[in-house]
N, C-alpha and C positions, 0 to 999 in steps of 0.2 A: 504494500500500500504506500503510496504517495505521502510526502508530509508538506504538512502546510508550506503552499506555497510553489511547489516543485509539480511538473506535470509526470505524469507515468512513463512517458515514452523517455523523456529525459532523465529520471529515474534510473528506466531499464537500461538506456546508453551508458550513464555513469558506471554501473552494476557491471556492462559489458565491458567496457574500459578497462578495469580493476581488475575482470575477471582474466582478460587477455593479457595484460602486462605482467599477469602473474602465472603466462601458460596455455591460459584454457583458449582451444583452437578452434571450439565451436561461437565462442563470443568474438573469437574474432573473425569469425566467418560472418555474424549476425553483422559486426562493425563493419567487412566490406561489404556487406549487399546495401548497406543502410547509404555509402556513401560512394560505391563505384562511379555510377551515373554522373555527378556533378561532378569527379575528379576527371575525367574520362573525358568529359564536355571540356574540361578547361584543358588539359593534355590538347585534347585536338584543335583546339583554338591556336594555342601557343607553338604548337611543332604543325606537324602534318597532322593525315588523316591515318599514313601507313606508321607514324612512331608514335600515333596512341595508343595505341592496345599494348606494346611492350613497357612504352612509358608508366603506364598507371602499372602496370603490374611490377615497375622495377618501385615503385611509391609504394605500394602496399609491403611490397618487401622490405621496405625501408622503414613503414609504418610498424609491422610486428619488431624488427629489432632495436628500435627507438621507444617503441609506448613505455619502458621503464622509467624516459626522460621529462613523460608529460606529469605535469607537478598541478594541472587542474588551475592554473592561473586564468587560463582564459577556456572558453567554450571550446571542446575537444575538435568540430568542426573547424574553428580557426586553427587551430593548432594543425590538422591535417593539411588543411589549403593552403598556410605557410611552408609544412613540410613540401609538399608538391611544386611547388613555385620554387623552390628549392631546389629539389631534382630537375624539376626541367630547366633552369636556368645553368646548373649544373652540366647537364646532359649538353647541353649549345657548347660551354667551357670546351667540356672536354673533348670536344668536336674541333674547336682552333674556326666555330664560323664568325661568332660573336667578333672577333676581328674584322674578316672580311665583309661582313652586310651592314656593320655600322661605319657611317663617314658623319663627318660634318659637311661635304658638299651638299649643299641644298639642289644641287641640279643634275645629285646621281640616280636618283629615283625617274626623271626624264623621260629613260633612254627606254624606259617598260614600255610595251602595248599591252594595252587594254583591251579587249575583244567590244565591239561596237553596241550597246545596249539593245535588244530584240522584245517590241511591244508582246509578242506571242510565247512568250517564255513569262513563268511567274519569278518572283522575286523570290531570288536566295541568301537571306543573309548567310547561313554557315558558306556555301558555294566561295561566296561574295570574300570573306575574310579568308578564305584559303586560295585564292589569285594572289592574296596580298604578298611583296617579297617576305621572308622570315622577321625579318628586323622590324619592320612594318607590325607585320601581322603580333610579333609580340609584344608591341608599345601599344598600339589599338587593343588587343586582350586586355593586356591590362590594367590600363587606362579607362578606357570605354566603358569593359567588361567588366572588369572584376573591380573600377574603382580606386585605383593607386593614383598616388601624386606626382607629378614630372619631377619632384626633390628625390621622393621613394620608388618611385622606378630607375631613375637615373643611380643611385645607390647600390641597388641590386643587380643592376646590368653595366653600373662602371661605368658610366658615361656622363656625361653632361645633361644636364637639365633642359636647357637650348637643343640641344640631339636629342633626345626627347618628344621635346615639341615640335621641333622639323619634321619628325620622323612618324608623330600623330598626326600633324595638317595634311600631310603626303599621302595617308594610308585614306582619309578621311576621305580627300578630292576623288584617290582609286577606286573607294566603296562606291564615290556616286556614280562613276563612269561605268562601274559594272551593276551597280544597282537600276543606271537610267536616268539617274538625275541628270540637273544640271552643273 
């Protein structure tokens, strides 16, 4: 039963939480079905469509051998979407592209085409952000999407704040031109 104040479901998370950090594989099966979906979502935003499914599952793996480390400070959902932002951020690292796809030229982004917007096609946002180049597409993720600040993204991705924002307004013009805007 629930105590004042706390809903059951969040109850049963905490419960799973404790119960997985301490081992038990079936809570922590409950803890991925609970949150695959939206890790999974944001994986494929950030990378591709083909290094989702490995990505979230190298997080989950990353998630069992860390839940020791979660101390309950914040909502364990935060604490996962941190971790995962994490590994994927990582994962670009250790790839050496993070170098290559970010500049400060504001007129490297240019040289892309765009495919010509088609009244007879319905509108794709996922489609839409995966045209986007990688650099792009990861400052619009998480910016846009999940909400970060051009100070705290630029922190995270090592970059300028300015690169940042070039590299939002850039991704932003892409979205309309394959969205159909103007």
């Amino acid at each position: 039963m629930a105590l004042s104040g706390e809903t059951p479901s969040r109850t049963g998370l905490d419960t799973d939480v404790a119960l997985a950090a301490e081992g038990d594989a079936s809570a922590f099966e409950r803890i991925y079905r609970t949150h695959v979906a939206r890790i999974h979502s944001l994986t494929r935003r950030m990378l591709s469509v083909h290094e989702a499914d490995e990505v979230t599952q190298d997080i989950f793996v990353r998630t069992w051998q860390k839940l020791g480390q979660f101390r309950g400070e914040s909502a364990f959902a935060t604490w996962l979407h941190r971790l995962a932002i994490n590994v994927v951020i990582e994962r670009r690292r250790s790839f050496a592209v993070q170098r290559e796809r970010m500049t400060d030229d504001p007129s490297a982004l240019d040289m892309l085409t765009v495919a010509p917007a088609r009244a007879d096609l319905t509108v794709d946002f996922e489609q839409a952000i995966a045209q986007l180049p990688p650099g792009a597409r990861e400052i619009f993720t998480l910016h846009d999407v999940e909400g970060y600040k051009h100070r705290e993204i630029a922190t995270m991705l090592e970059i300028t704040a300015g690169t940042s924002k070039r590299q939002l307004h850039r991704a932003r013009m892409l979205m309309r031109k394959h969205l159909g805007g103007s």
